[in-house]
N, C-alpha and C positions, 0 to 999 in steps of 0.2 A: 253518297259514301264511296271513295275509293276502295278499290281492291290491292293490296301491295305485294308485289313479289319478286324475286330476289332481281329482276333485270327494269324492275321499274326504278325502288328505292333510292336510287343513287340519283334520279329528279327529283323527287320528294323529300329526299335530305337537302337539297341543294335551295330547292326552294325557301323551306325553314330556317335558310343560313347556317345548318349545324356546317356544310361545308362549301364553302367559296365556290365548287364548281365539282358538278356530276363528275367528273371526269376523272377526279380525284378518288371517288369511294369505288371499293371493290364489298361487293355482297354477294351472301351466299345464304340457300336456306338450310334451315338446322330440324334434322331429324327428331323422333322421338317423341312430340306433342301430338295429343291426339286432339286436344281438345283449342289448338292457335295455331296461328303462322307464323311461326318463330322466325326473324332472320336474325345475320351476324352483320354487320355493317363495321366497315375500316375505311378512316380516312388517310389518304398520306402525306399528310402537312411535315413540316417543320419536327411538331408534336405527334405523331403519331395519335390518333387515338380511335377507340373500340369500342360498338356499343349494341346491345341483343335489339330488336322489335320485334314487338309483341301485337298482332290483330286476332281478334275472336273471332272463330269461325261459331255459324249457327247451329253448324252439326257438326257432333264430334265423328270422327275417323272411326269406329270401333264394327263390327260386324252389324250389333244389333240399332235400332233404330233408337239415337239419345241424344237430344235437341234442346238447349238451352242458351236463355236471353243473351245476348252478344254484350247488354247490360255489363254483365260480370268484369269484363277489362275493365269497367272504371271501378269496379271493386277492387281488383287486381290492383291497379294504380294507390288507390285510397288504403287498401292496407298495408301495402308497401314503405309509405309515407311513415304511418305509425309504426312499426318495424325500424324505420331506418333513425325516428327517433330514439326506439329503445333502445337501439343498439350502440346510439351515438352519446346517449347517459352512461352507458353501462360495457365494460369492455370487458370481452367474454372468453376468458383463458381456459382452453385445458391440459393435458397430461405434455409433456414431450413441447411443448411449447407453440401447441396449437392454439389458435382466436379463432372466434366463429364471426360473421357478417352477416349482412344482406346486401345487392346491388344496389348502387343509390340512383334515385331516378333522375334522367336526365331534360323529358321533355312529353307533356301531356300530350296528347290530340282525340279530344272527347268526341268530337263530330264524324271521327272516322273510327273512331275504335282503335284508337293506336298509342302505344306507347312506349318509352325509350330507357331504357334504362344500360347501367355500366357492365359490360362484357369482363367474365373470369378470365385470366393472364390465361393467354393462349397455352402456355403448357398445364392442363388440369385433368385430371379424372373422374367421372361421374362416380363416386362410391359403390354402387350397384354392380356396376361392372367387375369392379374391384372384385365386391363379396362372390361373385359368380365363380371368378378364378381362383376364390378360397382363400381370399388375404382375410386375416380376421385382424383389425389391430386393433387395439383396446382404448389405444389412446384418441383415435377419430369416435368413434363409442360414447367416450367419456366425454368427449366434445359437444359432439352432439348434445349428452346430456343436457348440459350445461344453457346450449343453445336454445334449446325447446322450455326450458323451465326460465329460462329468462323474459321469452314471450308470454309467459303463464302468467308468471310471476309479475312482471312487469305491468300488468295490466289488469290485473287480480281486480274485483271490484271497483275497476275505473267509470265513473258515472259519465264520461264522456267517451270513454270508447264504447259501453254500452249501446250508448243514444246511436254511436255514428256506425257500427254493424249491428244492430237488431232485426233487422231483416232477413233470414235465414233460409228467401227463397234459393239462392244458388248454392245453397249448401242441403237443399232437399235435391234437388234436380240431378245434381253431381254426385251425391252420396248416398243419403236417405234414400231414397227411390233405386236408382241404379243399381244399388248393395243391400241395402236389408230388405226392404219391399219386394227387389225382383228376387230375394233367396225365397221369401216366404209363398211368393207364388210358386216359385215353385218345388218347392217343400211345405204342403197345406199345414204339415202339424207342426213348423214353425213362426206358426200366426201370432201367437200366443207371446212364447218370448220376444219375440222382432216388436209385437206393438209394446209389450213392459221393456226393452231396449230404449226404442222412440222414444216415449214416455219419460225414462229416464232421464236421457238426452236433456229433450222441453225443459225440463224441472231446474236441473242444475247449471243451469249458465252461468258462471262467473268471470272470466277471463275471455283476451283475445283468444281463437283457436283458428290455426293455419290450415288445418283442414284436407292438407296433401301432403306433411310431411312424412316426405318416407326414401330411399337411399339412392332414388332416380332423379329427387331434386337435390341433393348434397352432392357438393364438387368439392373436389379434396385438390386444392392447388397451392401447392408447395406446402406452405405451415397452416395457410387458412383454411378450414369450412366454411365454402358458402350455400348459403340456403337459396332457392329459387321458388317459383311459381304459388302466387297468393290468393291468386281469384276465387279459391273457395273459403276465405277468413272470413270469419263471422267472431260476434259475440254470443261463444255458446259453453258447451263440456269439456274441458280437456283432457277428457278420457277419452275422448274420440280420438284425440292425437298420439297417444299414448296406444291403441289398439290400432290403428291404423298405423302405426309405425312398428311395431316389435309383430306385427303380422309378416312381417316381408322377412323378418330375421328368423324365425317360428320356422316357415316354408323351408330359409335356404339351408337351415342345420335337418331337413329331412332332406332336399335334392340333393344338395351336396355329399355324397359320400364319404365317409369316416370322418369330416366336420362337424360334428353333433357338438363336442365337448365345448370347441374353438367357437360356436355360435352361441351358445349357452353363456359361454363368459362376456361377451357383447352385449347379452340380454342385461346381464347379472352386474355388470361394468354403468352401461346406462343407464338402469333404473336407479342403483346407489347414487351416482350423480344427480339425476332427475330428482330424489325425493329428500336429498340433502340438499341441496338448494332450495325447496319449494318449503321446505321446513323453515324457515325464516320466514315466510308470508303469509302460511296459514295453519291452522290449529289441525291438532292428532287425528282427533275426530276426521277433520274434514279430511285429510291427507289417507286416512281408511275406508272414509268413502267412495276416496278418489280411486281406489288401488280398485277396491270391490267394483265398479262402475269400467274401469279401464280394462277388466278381465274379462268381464260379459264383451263392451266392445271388441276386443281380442277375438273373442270365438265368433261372433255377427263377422267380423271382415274377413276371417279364415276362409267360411264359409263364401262367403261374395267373391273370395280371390278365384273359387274353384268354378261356383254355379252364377255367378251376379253378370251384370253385361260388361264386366272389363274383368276377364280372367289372367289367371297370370301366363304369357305368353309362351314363359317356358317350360311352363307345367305338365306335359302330353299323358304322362306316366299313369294311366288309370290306376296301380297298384296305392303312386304317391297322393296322387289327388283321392283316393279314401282315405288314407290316413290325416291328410290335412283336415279333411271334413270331420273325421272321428274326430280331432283334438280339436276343430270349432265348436262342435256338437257338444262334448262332454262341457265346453265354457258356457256353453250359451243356456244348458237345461239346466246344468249341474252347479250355479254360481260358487266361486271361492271367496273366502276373505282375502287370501294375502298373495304373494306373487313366488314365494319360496315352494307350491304346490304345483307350480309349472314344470319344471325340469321333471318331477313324478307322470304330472300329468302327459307329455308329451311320450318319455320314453313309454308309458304302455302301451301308447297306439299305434310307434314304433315295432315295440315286441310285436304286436299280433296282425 
């Protein structure tokens, strides 16, 4: 197996014929992954054209010690594929005249763990970044929504994507373990909910679940949303993706100061898109279950952002990281039915 980095690829693309001749690409590595080696690759033909690679590393970047099968890129590859199907059935508008996507991929290579897929229009911005400096816009929100329920939805009881992600070993390694497992160690009287979390988890798999969407893989470049990074999609809960994702919005309406309101309507923005779309695929019931299930995840990830082995990086603030813990805490022991208990929920742990 090679090793690729940003001053070799430009042989390894040449060879593959993506381009006539090394001499032509300019590569560079791209920050930010902890868990691959991301590069950028540009060639400059005639056509210009641009394209990410992606190699597994066997151990992620992160302080503590988290190691998992280099397998995953061809997961990464493989649910990409399915993705770039739904996408390509189904064209995914929102507010202000945003469309959501995926990268389309450009070129496997399973023997070396590598894969190629199409690069965001160089002028783009990570969302994350965005929310950091307190842009709230409603209408990337509502896109989002839209984007996440479309993978849900799309794949809602599909007896062939079942079959082809049932394997949920890189989705315990990357998440299960990492995040609820390592809270419960080290919070013993959180044994109890973390294994009825799991538990829940196991039970309700119906749809594809991406499994890392959250506002560090959304690029906001010009009118489109694009989505990124798939290696932990499985066929599992999508309440996972729903707590894993309004976790990071939960946070930045407590760091952000005088932002509560502005991140609250983000919350309140995507969810009404997210459960108005899903509401055409599945029944009341299910969609109540889905909420109750998605709240408990909410309070497990809260908690994993503060004490789990990938905390959040900006976090320092002992004051903010209790209170984030108090508003996982109150999710995780205290389960809610519905999501209009949130905005209560959050501002008391605020107040005190």
């Amino acid at each position: 197996m090679i090793t690729l980095e940003a001053d070799s690829v430009a042989e390894y693309l040449s060879r593959r014929g993506w381009s006539p001749s090394a001499d032509l690409v300019r590569a560079q590595k791209l920050t930010g992954g902890v868990s691959n080696r991301v590069i950028l690759a540009e060639c400059d033909q005639a056509s210009p054209r641009r394209i990410v690679i992606k190699q597994a590393r066997p151990q992620l970047e992160v302080e503590q010690l988290w190691e998992c099968s280099i397998d995953r890129v061809i997961r990464e590859m493989e649910v990409l594929e399915v993705c770039d199907r739904i996408f390509s059935d189904n064209v995914v508008h929102g507010a202000s005249g945003f469309t959501a996507a995926v990268p389309k991929p450009v070129f496997f290579d399973r023997e070396n763990y590598v894969y190629a897929m199409t690069a965001a229009p160089a002028e783009h911005e990570v969302w994350k970044a965005m929310l950091l400096r307190g842009q709230s816009d409603v209408s990337i929100a509502e896109t989002c929504g839209e984007l996440l329920a479309t993978i849900h939805a799309g794949s809602w009881r599909c007896e062939e994507t079942a079959a082809a992600f049932d394997d949920v070993q890189f989705f315990d390694d990357l998440r299960l373990d990492p995040y609820y497992r390592q809270i419960a160690r080290v919070h013993e009287e959180l044994a109890e909910p973390i294994n009825s979390l799991i538990s829940g988890i196991n039970i309700n798999r119906c749809c594809l679940v991406h499994g890392d969407f959250s506002p560090k893989n959304l690029l906001v470049a010009g009118d489109q949303i694009i989505l990124l990074d798939f290696e932990v999609g499985h066929y599992g809960d999508p309440a996972f993706d729903l707590g894993f994702f309004l976790t990071h919005l939960v946070i930045k309406s407590i760091f952000i100061e005088g932002k509560y309101q502005d991140y609250l309507a983000l919350i309140q923005v995507f969810l009404t898109t997210y459960w108005n779309r899903m509401t055409k695929s599945i029944s009341m019931d299910q969609l109540a279950g889905l909420q109750r299930r998605a709240l408990v995840n909410l309070g497990g990830c809260l908690i994993a952002r503060v004490d789990g082995k990938s905390p959040v990086e900006y976090l320092d603030d002992p004051v903010t990281k209790d209170r984030v813990r108090a508003i996982g805490w109150n999710l995780l022991n205290e389960p809610h039915e519905c999501w209009e208990d949130l905005p209560e929920t959050i501002m008391n742990r605020i107040d005190h």
